[in-house]
C-alpha positions as CSV (number, residue, x, y, z in Angstrom):
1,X,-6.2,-9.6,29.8
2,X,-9.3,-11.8,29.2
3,X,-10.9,-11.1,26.2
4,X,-13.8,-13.2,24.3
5,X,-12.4,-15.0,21.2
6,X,-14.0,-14.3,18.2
7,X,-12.7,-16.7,15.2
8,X,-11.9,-15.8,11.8
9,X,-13.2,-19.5,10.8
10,X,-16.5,-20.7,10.9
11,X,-16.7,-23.3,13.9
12,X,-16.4,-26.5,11.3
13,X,-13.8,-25.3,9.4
14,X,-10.6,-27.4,10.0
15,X,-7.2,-25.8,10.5
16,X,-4.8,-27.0,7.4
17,X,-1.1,-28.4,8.5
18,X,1.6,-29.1,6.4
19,X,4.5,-27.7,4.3
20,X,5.8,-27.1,7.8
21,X,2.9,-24.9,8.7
22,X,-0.3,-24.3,10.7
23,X,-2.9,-21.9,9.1
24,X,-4.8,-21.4,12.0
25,X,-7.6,-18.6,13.3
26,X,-6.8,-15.4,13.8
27,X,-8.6,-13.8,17.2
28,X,-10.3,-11.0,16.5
29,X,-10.2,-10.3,20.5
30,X,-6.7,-10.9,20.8
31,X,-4.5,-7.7,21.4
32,X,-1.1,-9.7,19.5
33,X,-3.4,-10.8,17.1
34,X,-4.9,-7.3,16.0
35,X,-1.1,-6.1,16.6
36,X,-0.1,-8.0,14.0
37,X,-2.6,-7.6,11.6
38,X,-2.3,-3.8,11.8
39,X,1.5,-4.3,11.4
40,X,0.9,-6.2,8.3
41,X,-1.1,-4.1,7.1
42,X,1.4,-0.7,7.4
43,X,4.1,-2.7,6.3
44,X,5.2,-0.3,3.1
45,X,5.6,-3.6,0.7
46,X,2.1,-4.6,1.6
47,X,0.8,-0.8,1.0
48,X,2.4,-0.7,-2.0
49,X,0.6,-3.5,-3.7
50,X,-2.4,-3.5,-1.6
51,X,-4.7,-0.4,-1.1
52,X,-7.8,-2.0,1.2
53,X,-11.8,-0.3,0.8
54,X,-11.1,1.2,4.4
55,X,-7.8,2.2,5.6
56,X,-6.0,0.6,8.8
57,X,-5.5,3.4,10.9
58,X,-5.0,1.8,14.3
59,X,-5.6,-0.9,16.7
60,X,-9.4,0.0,17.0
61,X,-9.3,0.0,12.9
62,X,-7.7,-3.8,12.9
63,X,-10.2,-5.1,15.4
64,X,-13.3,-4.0,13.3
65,X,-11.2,-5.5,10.5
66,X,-10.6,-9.1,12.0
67,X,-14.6,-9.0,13.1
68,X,-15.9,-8.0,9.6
69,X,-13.8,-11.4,8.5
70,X,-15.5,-13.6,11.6
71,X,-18.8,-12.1,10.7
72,X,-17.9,-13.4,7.1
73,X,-16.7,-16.8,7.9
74,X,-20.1,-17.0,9.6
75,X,-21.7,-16.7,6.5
76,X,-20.1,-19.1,4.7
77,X,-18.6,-16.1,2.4
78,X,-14.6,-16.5,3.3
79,X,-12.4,-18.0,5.6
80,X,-9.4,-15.7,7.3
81,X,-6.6,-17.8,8.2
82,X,-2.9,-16.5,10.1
83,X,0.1,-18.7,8.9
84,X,1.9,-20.0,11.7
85,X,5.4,-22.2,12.1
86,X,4.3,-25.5,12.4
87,X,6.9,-26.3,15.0
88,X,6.4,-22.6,17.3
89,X,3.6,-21.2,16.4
90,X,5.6,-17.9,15.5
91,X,2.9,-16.0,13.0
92,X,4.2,-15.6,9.3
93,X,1.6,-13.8,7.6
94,X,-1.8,-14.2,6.6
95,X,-3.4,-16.1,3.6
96,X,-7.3,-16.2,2.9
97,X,-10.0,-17.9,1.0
98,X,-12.6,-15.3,-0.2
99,X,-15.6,-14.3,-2.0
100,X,-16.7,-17.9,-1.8
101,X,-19.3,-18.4,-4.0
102,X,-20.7,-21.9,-3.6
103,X,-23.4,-22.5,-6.4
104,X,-20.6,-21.5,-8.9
105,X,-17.6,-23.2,-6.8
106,X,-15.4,-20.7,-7.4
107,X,-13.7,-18.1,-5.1
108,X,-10.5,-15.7,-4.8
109,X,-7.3,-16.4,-2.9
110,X,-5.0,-13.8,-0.9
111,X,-2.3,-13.3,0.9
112,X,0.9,-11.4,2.5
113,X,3.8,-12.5,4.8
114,X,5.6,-10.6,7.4
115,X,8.5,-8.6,6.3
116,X,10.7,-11.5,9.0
117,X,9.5,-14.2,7.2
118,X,10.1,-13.3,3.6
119,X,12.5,-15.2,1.2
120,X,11.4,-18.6,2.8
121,X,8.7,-20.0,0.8
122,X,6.3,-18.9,3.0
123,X,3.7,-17.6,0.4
124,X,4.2,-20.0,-1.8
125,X,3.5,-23.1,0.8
126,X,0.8,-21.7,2.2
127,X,-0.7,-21.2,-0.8
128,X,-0.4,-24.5,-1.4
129,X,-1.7,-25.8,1.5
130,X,-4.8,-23.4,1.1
131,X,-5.5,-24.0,-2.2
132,X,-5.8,-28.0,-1.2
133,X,-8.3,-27.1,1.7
134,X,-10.4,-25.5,-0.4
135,X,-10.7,-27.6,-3.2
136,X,-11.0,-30.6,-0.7
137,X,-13.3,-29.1,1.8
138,X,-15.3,-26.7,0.4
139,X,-15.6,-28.8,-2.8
140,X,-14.4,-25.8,-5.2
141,X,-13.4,-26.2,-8.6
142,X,-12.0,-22.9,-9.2
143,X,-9.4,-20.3,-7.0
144,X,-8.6,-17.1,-8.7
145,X,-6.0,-14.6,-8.0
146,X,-5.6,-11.2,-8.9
147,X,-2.0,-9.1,-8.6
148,X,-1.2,-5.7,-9.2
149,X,0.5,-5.5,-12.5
150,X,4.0,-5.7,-12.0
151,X,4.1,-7.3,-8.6
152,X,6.5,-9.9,-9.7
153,X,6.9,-11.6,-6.2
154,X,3.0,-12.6,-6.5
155,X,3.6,-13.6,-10.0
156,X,6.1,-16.0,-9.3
157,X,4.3,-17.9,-6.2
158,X,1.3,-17.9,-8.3
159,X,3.3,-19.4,-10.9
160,X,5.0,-22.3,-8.2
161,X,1.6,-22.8,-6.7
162,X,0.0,-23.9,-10.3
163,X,-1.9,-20.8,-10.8
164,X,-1.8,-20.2,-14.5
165,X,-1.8,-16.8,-15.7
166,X,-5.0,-16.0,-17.8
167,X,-4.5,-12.4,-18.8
168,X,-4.4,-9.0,-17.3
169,X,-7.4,-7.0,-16.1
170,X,-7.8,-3.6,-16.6
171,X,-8.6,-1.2,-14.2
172,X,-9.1,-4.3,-11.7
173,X,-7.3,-2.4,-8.7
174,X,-7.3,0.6,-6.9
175,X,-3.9,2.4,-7.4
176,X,-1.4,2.5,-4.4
177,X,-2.7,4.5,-1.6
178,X,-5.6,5.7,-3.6
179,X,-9.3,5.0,-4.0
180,X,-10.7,7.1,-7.0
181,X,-7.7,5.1,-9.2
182,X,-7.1,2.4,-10.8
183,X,-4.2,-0.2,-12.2
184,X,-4.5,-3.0,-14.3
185,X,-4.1,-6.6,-12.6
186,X,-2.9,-9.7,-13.4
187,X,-5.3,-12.9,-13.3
188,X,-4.3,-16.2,-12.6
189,X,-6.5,-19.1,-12.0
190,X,-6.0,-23.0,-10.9
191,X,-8.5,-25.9,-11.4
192,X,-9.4,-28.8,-8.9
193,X,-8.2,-30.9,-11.7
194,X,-5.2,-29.3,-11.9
195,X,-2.1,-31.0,-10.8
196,X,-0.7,-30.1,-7.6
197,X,2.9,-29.0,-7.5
198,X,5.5,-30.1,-5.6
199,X,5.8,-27.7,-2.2
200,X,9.4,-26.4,-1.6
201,X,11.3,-27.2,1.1
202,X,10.4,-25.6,4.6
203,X,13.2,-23.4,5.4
Protein backbone atom coordinates (compact mmCIF):
# COMPACT_ATOMS: atom_id res chain seq x y z
CA UNK A 1 0.00 0.00 0.00
CA UNK A 2 1.57 3.36 -0.85
CA UNK A 3 1.84 5.47 1.94
CA UNK A 4 3.89 8.94 2.32
CA UNK A 5 6.96 8.44 4.57
CA UNK A 6 7.21 10.56 7.31
CA UNK A 7 10.76 10.15 9.22
CA UNK A 8 11.43 10.03 12.78
CA UNK A 9 14.90 11.89 11.95
CA UNK A 10 15.36 15.15 10.87
CA UNK A 11 16.49 15.05 7.06
CA UNK A 12 20.53 15.57 8.16
CA UNK A 13 20.59 13.34 10.71
CA UNK A 14 22.82 10.35 9.88
CA UNK A 15 21.84 6.73 10.53
CA UNK A 16 24.51 5.23 13.17
CA UNK A 17 26.11 1.58 12.22
CA UNK A 18 28.02 -0.53 14.23
CA UNK A 19 28.04 -3.14 17.13
CA UNK A 20 26.36 -5.19 14.40
CA UNK A 21 23.54 -2.81 14.10
CA UNK A 22 21.62 -0.19 12.00
CA UNK A 23 19.65 2.52 14.04
CA UNK A 24 17.73 3.68 11.35
CA UNK A 25 14.14 5.75 10.95
CA UNK A 26 11.24 4.59 11.92
CA UNK A 27 8.16 5.44 9.20
CA UNK A 28 5.56 6.91 10.72
CA UNK A 29 3.43 5.94 7.47
CA UNK A 30 4.46 2.53 7.47
CA UNK A 31 1.72 -0.04 8.59
CA UNK A 32 4.87 -2.80 9.98
CA UNK A 33 6.46 0.05 11.35
CA UNK A 34 3.37 1.43 13.54
CA UNK A 35 2.74 -2.57 14.06
CA UNK A 36 5.70 -2.72 15.80
CA UNK A 37 5.77 0.15 17.72
CA UNK A 38 2.29 -0.63 19.18
CA UNK A 39 3.61 -4.19 19.91
CA UNK A 40 6.44 -2.72 21.80
CA UNK A 41 4.55 -0.73 23.43
CA UNK A 42 1.82 -3.64 24.94
CA UNK A 43 4.62 -5.76 25.52
CA UNK A 44 3.78 -6.48 29.51
CA UNK A 45 7.84 -5.96 30.39
CA UNK A 46 7.71 -2.61 28.62
CA UNK A 47 4.24 -1.64 30.51
CA UNK A 48 5.64 -2.62 33.54
CA UNK A 49 8.42 -0.17 33.64
CA UNK A 50 7.12 2.32 31.33
CA UNK A 51 3.69 4.10 31.83
CA UNK A 52 3.72 6.77 28.58
CA UNK A 53 1.62 10.55 29.03
CA UNK A 54 -1.00 8.95 26.59
CA UNK A 55 -1.80 5.37 26.33
CA UNK A 56 -1.25 3.18 23.07
CA UNK A 57 -4.47 1.92 22.43
CA UNK A 58 -4.25 0.94 18.77
CA UNK A 59 -2.85 1.23 15.43
CA UNK A 60 -4.38 4.82 14.96
CA UNK A 61 -2.84 5.57 18.62
CA UNK A 62 0.90 4.38 17.32
CA UNK A 63 0.62 6.50 14.21
CA UNK A 64 -0.13 9.84 16.11
CA UNK A 65 2.67 8.51 18.25
CA UNK A 66 5.48 8.02 15.50
CA UNK A 67 4.22 11.62 14.00
CA UNK A 68 4.49 13.55 17.35
CA UNK A 69 8.40 12.04 17.24
CA UNK A 70 8.90 13.28 13.36
CA UNK A 71 7.23 16.51 14.31
CA UNK A 72 9.94 16.51 17.06
CA UNK A 73 12.96 15.60 15.13
CA UNK A 74 11.85 18.58 13.05
CA UNK A 75 12.45 20.76 15.74
CA UNK A 76 15.67 19.80 16.58
CA UNK A 77 14.03 18.52 20.09
CA UNK A 78 14.77 14.49 19.74
CA UNK A 79 15.64 12.06 17.35
CA UNK A 80 13.51 8.52 17.29
CA UNK A 81 15.59 5.79 16.00
CA UNK A 82 14.36 1.66 15.39
CA UNK A 83 17.33 -0.69 16.04
CA UNK A 84 17.77 -2.93 13.17
CA UNK A 85 20.23 -6.16 12.49
CA UNK A 86 22.97 -4.87 10.71
CA UNK A 87 23.08 -7.83 8.42
CA UNK A 88 18.85 -8.24 7.82
CA UNK A 89 17.38 -5.44 8.71
CA UNK A 90 15.06 -7.53 11.26
CA UNK A 91 13.77 -4.62 13.84
CA UNK A 92 15.11 -5.17 17.56
CA UNK A 93 13.70 -2.42 19.39
CA UNK A 94 13.78 1.12 19.62
CA UNK A 95 16.38 3.52 21.27
CA UNK A 96 16.06 7.50 21.30
CA UNK A 97 17.81 10.67 21.96
CA UNK A 98 15.40 13.18 23.68
CA UNK A 99 14.67 16.36 25.20
CA UNK A 100 17.64 17.78 23.39
CA UNK A 101 18.48 20.80 24.79
CA UNK A 102 21.24 22.42 22.78
CA UNK A 103 22.32 25.70 24.64
CA UNK A 104 22.93 23.38 27.73
CA UNK A 105 24.25 20.22 25.60
CA UNK A 106 22.54 17.96 27.55
CA UNK A 107 19.66 15.57 26.77
CA UNK A 108 17.97 12.09 28.00
CA UNK A 109 18.42 8.65 26.41
CA UNK A 110 15.72 5.73 26.08
CA UNK A 111 15.07 2.65 25.07
CA UNK A 112 13.31 -0.96 24.85
CA UNK A 113 13.95 -4.17 22.77
CA UNK A 114 11.55 -6.65 21.54
CA UNK A 115 10.73 -9.47 23.78
CA UNK A 116 12.71 -11.82 20.47
CA UNK A 117 15.60 -10.04 20.80
CA UNK A 118 16.29 -9.96 24.46
CA UNK A 119 19.38 -11.57 26.27
CA UNK A 120 21.63 -10.43 23.18
CA UNK A 121 23.17 -7.29 24.06
CA UNK A 122 20.92 -5.55 22.19
CA UNK A 123 20.25 -2.57 24.59
CA UNK A 124 23.37 -2.35 25.68
CA UNK A 125 25.02 -1.83 22.03
CA UNK A 126 22.78 0.33 20.91
CA UNK A 127 23.13 2.37 23.53
CA UNK A 128 26.41 2.52 22.79
CA UNK A 129 26.27 3.33 19.43
CA UNK A 130 23.72 6.19 20.32
CA UNK A 131 25.35 7.59 22.97
CA UNK A 132 28.57 8.07 20.41
CA UNK A 133 26.20 9.80 17.73
CA UNK A 134 25.17 12.13 20.00
CA UNK A 135 28.07 13.25 21.57
CA UNK A 136 29.80 13.35 18.05
CA UNK A 137 27.02 14.85 16.18
CA UNK A 138 25.02 16.88 18.05
CA UNK A 139 28.11 18.01 20.03
CA UNK A 140 26.48 17.06 23.60
CA UNK A 141 28.35 16.84 26.64
CA UNK A 142 25.83 15.23 28.74
CA UNK A 143 23.11 12.02 28.24
CA UNK A 144 21.08 11.22 31.19
CA UNK A 145 18.97 8.26 31.94
CA UNK A 146 16.33 7.78 34.20
CA UNK A 147 14.96 3.93 35.36
CA UNK A 148 12.28 2.95 37.38
CA UNK A 149 13.59 1.98 40.71
CA UNK A 150 14.28 -1.55 40.72
CA UNK A 151 14.41 -2.19 37.04
CA UNK A 152 17.63 -3.93 37.35
CA UNK A 153 17.88 -4.90 33.57
CA UNK A 154 18.23 -0.98 32.83
CA UNK A 155 20.55 -0.68 35.64
CA UNK A 156 22.96 -3.02 34.34
CA UNK A 157 23.12 -1.69 30.56
CA UNK A 158 23.40 1.67 32.00
CA UNK A 159 26.10 0.43 34.00
CA UNK A 160 28.03 -1.55 30.67
CA UNK A 161 27.30 1.54 28.54
CA UNK A 162 29.37 3.99 31.16
CA UNK A 163 26.41 5.58 32.59
CA UNK A 164 27.33 6.20 36.09
CA UNK A 165 24.67 6.05 38.69
CA UNK A 166 24.17 9.51 40.43
CA UNK A 167 21.39 8.90 42.81
CA UNK A 168 17.74 8.15 42.84
CA UNK A 169 14.92 10.53 42.19
CA UNK A 170 12.00 10.68 44.00
CA UNK A 171 8.71 10.67 42.62
CA UNK A 172 10.47 11.04 39.04
CA UNK A 173 7.96 8.45 37.35
CA UNK A 174 4.53 7.71 37.02
CA UNK A 175 3.73 4.30 38.76
CA UNK A 176 2.89 1.22 36.41
CA UNK A 177 -0.18 1.78 34.59
CA UNK A 178 -1.02 4.85 36.38
CA UNK A 179 -0.91 8.64 35.86
CA UNK A 180 -1.91 10.33 39.25
CA UNK A 181 1.28 8.16 40.87
CA UNK A 182 4.40 8.18 41.30
CA UNK A 183 7.86 5.95 41.89
CA UNK A 184 11.17 6.99 42.64
CA UNK A 185 13.81 6.55 39.71
CA UNK A 186 17.15 5.93 39.29
CA UNK A 187 19.58 8.54 37.51
CA UNK A 188 22.49 7.83 35.68
CA UNK A 189 24.49 10.14 33.60
CA UNK A 190 27.69 9.82 31.13
CA UNK A 191 30.04 12.65 30.05
CA UNK A 192 31.55 13.25 26.45
CA UNK A 193 34.78 12.98 28.25
CA UNK A 194 33.92 9.89 29.55
CA UNK A 195 35.64 6.80 28.34
CA UNK A 196 33.82 4.74 26.03
CA UNK A 197 33.46 1.08 26.94
CA UNK A 198 34.14 -1.76 25.17
CA UNK A 199 30.83 -3.00 23.16
CA UNK A 200 30.04 -6.76 23.69
CA UNK A 201 30.11 -9.12 21.23
CA UNK A 202 27.11 -9.16 18.55
CA UNK A 203 25.30 -12.22 19.20
Amino acid sequence: MAHTRIRTLAPSVTEPRGHGLHLSAWDAGSDADAQTWLRGHLDPDFQRWNTPLRPMTGLDAARESLRARAREAGEGRSASFRITDGADGTTLGHIGVGEINLPLKLARVGYWVLPEARGRGVATRALLLASRWAFAELGLHRLELGHALGHGASCRVAERCGYRYEGTMRGAMFEENRRDAFRDAHLHARLATDAEPAAPDAR
